[in-house]
MARVO-145478 format. One record per residue (C-alpha): x, y, z; chain; residue in three letters; residue number from 1. Coordinates in steps of 0.1 Angstrom, whole numbers, plus 5000, padded with zeros to 4 digits. Example, Ala and Ser with C-alpha at 12.3 -4.5 7.8 and 13.67 -1.06 7.14 Angstrom:
    u    v    w kero nuke kolvo
 5123 4955 5078    A  ALA     1
 5137 4989 5071    A  SER     2
END
This chain:
    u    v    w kero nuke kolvo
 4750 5263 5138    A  UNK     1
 4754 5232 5121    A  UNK     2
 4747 5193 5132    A  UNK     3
 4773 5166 5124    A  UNK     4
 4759 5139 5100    A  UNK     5
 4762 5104 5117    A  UNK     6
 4792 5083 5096    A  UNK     7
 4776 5057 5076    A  UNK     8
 4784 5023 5088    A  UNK     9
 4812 5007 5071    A  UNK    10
 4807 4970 5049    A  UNK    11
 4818 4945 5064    A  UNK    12
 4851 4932 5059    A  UNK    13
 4842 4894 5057    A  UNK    14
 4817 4899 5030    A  UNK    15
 4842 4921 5007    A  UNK    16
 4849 4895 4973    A  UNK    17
 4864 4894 4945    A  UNK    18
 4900 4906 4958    A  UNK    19
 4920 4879 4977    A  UNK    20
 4949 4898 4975    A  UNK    21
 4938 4927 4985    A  UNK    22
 4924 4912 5017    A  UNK    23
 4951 4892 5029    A  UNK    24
 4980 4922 5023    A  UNK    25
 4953 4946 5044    A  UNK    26
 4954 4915 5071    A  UNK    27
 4990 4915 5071    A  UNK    28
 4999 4949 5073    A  UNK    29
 4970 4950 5103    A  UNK    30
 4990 4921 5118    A  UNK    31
 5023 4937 5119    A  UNK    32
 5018 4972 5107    A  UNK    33
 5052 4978 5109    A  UNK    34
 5056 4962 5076    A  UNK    35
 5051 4997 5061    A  UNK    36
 5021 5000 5051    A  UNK    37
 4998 4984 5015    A  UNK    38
 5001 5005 4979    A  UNK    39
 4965 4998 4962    A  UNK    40
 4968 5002 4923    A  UNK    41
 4938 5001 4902    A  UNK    42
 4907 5012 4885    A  UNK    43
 4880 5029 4898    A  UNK    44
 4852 5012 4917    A  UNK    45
 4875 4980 4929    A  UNK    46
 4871 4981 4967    A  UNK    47
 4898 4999 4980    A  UNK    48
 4879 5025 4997    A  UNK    49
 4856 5002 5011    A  UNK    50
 4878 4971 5021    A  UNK    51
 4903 4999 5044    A  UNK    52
 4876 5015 5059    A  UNK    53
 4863 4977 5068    A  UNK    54
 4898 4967 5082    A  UNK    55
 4898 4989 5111    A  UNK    56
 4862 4984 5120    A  UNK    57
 4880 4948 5125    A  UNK    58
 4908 4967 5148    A  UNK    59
 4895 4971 5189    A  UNK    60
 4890 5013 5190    A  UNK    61
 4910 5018 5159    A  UNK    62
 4901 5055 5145    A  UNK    63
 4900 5057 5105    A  UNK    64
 4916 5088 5094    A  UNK    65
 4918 5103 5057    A  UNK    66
 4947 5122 5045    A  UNK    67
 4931 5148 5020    A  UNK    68
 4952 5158 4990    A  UNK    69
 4952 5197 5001    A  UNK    70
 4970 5186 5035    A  UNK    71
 5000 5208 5049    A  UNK    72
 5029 5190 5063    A  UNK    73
 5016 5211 5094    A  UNK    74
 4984 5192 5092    A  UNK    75
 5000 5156 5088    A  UNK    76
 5027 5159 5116    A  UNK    77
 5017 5187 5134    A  UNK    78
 5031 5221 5143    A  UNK    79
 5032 5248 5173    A  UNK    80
 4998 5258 5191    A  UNK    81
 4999 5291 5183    A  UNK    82
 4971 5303 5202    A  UNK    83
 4987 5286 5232    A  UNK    84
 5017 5304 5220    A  UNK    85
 5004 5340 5215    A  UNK    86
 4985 5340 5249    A  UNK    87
 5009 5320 5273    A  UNK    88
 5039 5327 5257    A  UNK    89
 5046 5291 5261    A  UNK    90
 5058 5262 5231    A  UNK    91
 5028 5234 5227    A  UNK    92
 5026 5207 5204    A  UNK    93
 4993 5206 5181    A  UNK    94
 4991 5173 5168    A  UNK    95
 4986 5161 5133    A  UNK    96
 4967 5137 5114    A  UNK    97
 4993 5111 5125    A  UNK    98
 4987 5114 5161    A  UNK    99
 4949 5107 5154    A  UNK   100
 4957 5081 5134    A  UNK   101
 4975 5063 5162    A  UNK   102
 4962 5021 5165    A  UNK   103
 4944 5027 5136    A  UNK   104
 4943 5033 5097    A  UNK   105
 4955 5060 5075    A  UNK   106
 4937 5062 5045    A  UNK   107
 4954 5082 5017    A  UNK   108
 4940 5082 4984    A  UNK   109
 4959 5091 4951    A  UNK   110
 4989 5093 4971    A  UNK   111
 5006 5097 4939    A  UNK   112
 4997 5130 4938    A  UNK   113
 5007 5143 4975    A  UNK   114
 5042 5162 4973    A  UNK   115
 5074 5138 4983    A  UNK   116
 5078 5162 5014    A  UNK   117
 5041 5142 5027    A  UNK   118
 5053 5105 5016    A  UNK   119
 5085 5107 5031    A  UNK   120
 5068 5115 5063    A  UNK   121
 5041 5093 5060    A  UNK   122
 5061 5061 5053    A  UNK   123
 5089 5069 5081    A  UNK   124
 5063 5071 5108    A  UNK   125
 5045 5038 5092    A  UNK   126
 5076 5023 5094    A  UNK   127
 5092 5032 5128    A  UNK   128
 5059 5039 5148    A  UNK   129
 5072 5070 5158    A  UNK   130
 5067 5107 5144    A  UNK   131
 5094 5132 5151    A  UNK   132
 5090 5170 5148    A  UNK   133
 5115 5192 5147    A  UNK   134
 5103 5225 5136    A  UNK   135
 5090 5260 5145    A  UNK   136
 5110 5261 5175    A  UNK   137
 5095 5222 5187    A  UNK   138
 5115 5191 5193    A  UNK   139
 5087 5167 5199    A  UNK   140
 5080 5130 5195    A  UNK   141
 5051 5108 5199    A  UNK   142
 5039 5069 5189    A  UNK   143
 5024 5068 5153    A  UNK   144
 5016 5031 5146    A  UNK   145
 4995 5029 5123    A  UNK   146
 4981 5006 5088    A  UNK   147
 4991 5026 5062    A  UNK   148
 4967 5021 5030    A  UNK   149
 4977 5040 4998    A  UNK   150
 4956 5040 4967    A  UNK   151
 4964 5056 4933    A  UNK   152
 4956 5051 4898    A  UNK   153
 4984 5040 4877    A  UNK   154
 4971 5059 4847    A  UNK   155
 4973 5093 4864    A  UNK   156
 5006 5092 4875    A  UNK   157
 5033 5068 4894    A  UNK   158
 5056 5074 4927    A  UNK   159
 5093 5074 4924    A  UNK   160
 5109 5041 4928    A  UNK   161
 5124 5053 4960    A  UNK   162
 5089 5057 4972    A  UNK   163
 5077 5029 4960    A  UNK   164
 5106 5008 4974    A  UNK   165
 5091 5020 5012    A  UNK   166
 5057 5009 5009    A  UNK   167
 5060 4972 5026    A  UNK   168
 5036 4954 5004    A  UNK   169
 5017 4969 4973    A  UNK   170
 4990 4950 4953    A  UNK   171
 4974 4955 4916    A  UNK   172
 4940 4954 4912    A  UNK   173
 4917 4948 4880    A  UNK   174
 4890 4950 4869    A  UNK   175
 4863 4918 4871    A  UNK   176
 4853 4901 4842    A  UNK   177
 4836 4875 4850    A  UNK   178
 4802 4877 4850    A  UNK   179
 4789 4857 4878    A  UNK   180
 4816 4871 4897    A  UNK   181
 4803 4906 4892    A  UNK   182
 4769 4898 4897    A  UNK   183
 4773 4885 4932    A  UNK   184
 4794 4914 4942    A  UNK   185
 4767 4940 4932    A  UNK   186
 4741 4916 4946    A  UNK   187
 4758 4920 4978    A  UNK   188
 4765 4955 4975    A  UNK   189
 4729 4963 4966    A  UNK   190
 4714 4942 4999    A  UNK   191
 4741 4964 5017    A  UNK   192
 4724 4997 5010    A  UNK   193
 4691 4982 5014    A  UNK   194
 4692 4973 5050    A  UNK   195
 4729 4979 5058    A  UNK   196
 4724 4965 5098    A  UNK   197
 4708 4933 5088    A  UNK   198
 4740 4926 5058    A  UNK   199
 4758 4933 5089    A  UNK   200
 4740 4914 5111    A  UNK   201
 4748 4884 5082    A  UNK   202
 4782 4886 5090    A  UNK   203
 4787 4893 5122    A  UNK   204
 4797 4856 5132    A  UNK   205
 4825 4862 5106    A  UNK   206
 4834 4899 5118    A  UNK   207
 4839 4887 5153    A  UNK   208
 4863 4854 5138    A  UNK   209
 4882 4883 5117    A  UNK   210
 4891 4908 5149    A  UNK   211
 4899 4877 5175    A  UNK   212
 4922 4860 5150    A  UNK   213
 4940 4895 5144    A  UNK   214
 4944 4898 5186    A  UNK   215
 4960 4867 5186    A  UNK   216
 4984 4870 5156    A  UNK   217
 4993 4902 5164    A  UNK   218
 5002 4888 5202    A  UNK   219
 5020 4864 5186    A  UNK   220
 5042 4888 5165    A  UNK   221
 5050 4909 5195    A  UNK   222
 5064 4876 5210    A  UNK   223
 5104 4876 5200    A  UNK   224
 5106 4841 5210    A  UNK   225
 5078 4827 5190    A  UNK   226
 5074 4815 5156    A  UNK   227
 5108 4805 5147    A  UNK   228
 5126 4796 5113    A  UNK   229
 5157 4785 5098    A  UNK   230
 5181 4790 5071    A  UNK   231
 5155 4772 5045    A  UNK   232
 5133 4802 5050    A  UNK   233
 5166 4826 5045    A  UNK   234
 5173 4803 5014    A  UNK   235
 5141 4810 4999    A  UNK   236
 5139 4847 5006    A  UNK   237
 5172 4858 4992    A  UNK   238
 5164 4839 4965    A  UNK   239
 5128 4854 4954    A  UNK   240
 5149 4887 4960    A  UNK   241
 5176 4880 4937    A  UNK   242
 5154 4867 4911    A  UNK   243
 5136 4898 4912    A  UNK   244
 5162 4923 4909    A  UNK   245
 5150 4938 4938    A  UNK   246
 5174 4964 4948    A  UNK   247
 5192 4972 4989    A  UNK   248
 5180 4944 5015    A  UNK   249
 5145 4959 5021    A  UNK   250
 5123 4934 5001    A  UNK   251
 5144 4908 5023    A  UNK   252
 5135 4923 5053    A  UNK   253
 5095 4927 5044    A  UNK   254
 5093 4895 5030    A  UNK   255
 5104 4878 5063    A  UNK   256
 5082 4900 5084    A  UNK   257
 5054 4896 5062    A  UNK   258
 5061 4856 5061    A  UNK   259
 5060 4857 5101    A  UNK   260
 5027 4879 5097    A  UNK   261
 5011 4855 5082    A  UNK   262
 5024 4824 5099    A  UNK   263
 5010 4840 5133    A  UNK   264
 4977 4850 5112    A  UNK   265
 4973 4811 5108    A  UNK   266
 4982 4798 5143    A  UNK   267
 5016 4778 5132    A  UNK   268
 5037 4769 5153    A  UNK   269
 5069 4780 5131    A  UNK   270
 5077 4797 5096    A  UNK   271
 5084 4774 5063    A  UNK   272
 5089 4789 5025    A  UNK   273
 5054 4781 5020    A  UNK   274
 5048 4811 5036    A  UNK   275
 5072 4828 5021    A  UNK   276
 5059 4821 4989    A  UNK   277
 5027 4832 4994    A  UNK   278
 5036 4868 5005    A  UNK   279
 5062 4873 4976    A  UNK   280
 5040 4886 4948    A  UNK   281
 5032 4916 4975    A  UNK   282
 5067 4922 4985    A  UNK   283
 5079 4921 4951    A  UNK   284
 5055 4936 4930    A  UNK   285
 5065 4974 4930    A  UNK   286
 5105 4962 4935    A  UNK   287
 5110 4941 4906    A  UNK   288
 5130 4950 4875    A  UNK   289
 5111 4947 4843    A  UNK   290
 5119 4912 4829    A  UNK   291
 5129 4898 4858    A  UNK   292
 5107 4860 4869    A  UNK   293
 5074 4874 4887    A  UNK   294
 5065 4847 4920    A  UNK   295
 5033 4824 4917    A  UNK   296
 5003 4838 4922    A  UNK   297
 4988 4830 4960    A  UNK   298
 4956 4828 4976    A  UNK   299
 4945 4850 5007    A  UNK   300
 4945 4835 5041    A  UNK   301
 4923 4824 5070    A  UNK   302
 4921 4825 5102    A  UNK   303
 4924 4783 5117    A  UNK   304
 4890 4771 5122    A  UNK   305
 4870 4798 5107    A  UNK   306
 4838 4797 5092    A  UNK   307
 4857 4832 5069    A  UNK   308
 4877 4802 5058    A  UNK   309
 4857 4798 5022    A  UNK   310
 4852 4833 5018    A  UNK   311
 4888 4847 5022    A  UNK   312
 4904 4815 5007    A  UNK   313
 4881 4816 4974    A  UNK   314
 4901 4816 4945    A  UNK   315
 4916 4845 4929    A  UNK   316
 4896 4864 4904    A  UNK   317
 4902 4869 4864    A  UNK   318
 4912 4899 4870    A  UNK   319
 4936 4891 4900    A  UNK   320
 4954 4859 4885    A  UNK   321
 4962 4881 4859    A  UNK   322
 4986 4904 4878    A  UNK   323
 5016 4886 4880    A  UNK   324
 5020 4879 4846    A  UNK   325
 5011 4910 4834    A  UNK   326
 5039 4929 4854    A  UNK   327
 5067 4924 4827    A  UNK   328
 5043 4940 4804    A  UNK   329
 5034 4966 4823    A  UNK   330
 5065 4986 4824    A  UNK   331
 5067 5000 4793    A  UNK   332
 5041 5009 4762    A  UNK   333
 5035 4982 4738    A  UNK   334
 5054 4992 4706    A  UNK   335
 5076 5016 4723    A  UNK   336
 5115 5017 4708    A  UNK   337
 5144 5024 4727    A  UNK   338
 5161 5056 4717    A  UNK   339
 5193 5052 4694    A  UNK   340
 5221 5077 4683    A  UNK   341
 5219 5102 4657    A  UNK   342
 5249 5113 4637    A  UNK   343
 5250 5148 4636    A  UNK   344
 5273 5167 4606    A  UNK   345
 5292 5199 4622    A  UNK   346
 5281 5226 4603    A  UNK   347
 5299 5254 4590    A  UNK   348
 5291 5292 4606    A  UNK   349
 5268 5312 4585    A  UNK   350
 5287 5347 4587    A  UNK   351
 5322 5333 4568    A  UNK   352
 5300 5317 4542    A  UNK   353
 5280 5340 4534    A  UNK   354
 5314 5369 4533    A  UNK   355
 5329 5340 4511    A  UNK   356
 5299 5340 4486    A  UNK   357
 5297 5380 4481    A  UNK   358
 5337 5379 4473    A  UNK   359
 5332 5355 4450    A  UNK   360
 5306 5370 4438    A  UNK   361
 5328 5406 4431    A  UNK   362
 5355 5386 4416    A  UNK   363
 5326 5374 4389    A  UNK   364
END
């Protein structure tokens, strides 16, 4: 008989540095998680792991649940109770990893390399809050609202762009260069696994700012009537959109959701296109069209009145501010041609030439 090991304690999300964006899509999509979930590209070693697990510590009762890359569709929406099945003779529902992960996260990492069959799935019950099975004789449905969180390395493999488009926001990570930077991250990181309750102890003032302000912006978002916004905020959106060759009304509809996310995350009273501007970069990061105008770079946000303020507003990182201009470049190999047309000369059968050469060769 074995013993469960205890889970180690997670790090705490107010001390995570060094990636503004990351922090502030995770804080959106925990806001209104009907966004559709955050795509993490990057490197090894760059806090994705770590800053998801740390979000829903920040979520009241929120489980944490891990897709593994050997999961069945089964296992992700779930399937017939068959033992219920074979001894009752009666249809049950066994549910899947999305159940479990209901008012909570669902960590996937390398979700490039899941089969479509899993993403599709994933991102329709991130989107809608609600997985539907209809298979093996069930017609079930149950509440799946979860914060989707998708890692993968760019340089083993991409999603299609249909996949892509789904994900609500999507951020690009890099590696830090600079080296004070790095030194205060592995400073912290290094006091962590020395005496992880007393780091945590650090920054539980900060912890406890991080999960009210998210109950309050995400009452706020529930509320139809609150946080309003006019055509200038329309005016803006379309126009980010358009600029970025973003394909279908999607972006549109993110963008505006994630605008209002973070308007409620801040305690305003209404939405402008300074809000809008800074969520862009997210929303159009993995729909632009190569060439196309990338959005300013923004910093993450804070909650009103937070002593988090200087931690989550610190600047953006080398290896952040670089992301937006680097996109353009990204999407295809330096020195790679296009492919041009080559003339091709018919050419005559063998069999006639060669008969035409022997009679020739007879008349000689």
């Amino acid at each position: 008989m074995t013993t469960a090991a205890p889970m180690p304690v997670p790090f705490p999300f107010a001390a995570i540095a060094g990636q503004p964006l990351l922090r502030q899509a995770l804080l959106l999509a925990a806001v209104d998680p009907g966004l559709g979930g955050v795509l993490i590209e990057g490197p090894r070693g760059t806090a994705k792991t770590t800053a998801a697990r740390a979000l829903a510590e920040l979520l009241p009762g929120a489980p944490f649940v891990t897709l593994p890359l050997g999961a069945s569709l089964e296992s992700l929406v779930g399937t017939l109770d068959l033992g219920q099945a074979l001894a009752g003779h009666e249809l049950r529902f066994a549910p899947g990893l999305l159940a479990r992960a209901h008012g909570g996260v669902l960590y996937v990492d390398e979700i490039n390399l899941l089969p479509d069959a899993l993403i599709d799935s994933l991102l329709d019950a991130a989107a809608s809050g609600v997985n539907v099975v209809e298979r093996d004789g069930i017609s079930h449905r149950h509440a799946a609202r979860f914060v989707l969180v998708g890692t993968m390395n760019p340089e083993e493999g991409t999603l299609r762009p249909q996949l892509l488009d789904r994900f609500g926001l999507c951020v690009q990570l890099r590696n830090i260069e600079d080296a004070a930077e790095r030194q205060a991250i592995v400073r912290a990181r290094l006091a962590f696994d020395a005496d992880p309750q007393g780091f945590r102890a650090k920054h539980a003032q900060e912890e406890a700012e991080l999960a009210a302000a998210l109950v309050r912006a995400r009452a706020l978002v529930a509320d139809a009537r609150a946080l309003p916004y006019g055509d200038a905020v329309h005016e803006a959106v379309s126009a980010l959109c358009i600029a970025a060759g973003a394909d279908g009304l999607r972006a549109d509809l993110v963008m505006l959701r994630s605008a209002r996310a973070l308007a409620a995350w801040e305690g305003a009273a209404t939405i402008d296109e300074a809000h809008v501007q800074r969520v862009a970069e997210a929303v159009l990061l993995h729909r632009r069209k190569p060439g196309t105008e990338s959005a300013p770079p923004t910093a993450a946000p804070a909650p009103a009145n937070s002593s988090a303020r200087n931690t989550t507003n610190a600047p953006a990182s080398a290896n952040n501010a670089g992301d937006s201009n680097n996109d353009s470049n990204d999407a295809e190999d330096w020195g790679a041609m296009p492919p041009e047309p080559v003339g091709i000369e018919r050419v005559k059968p063998l069999r006639p030439l060669i008969a035409s050469q022997q009679a020739a060769a007879k008349k000689a």
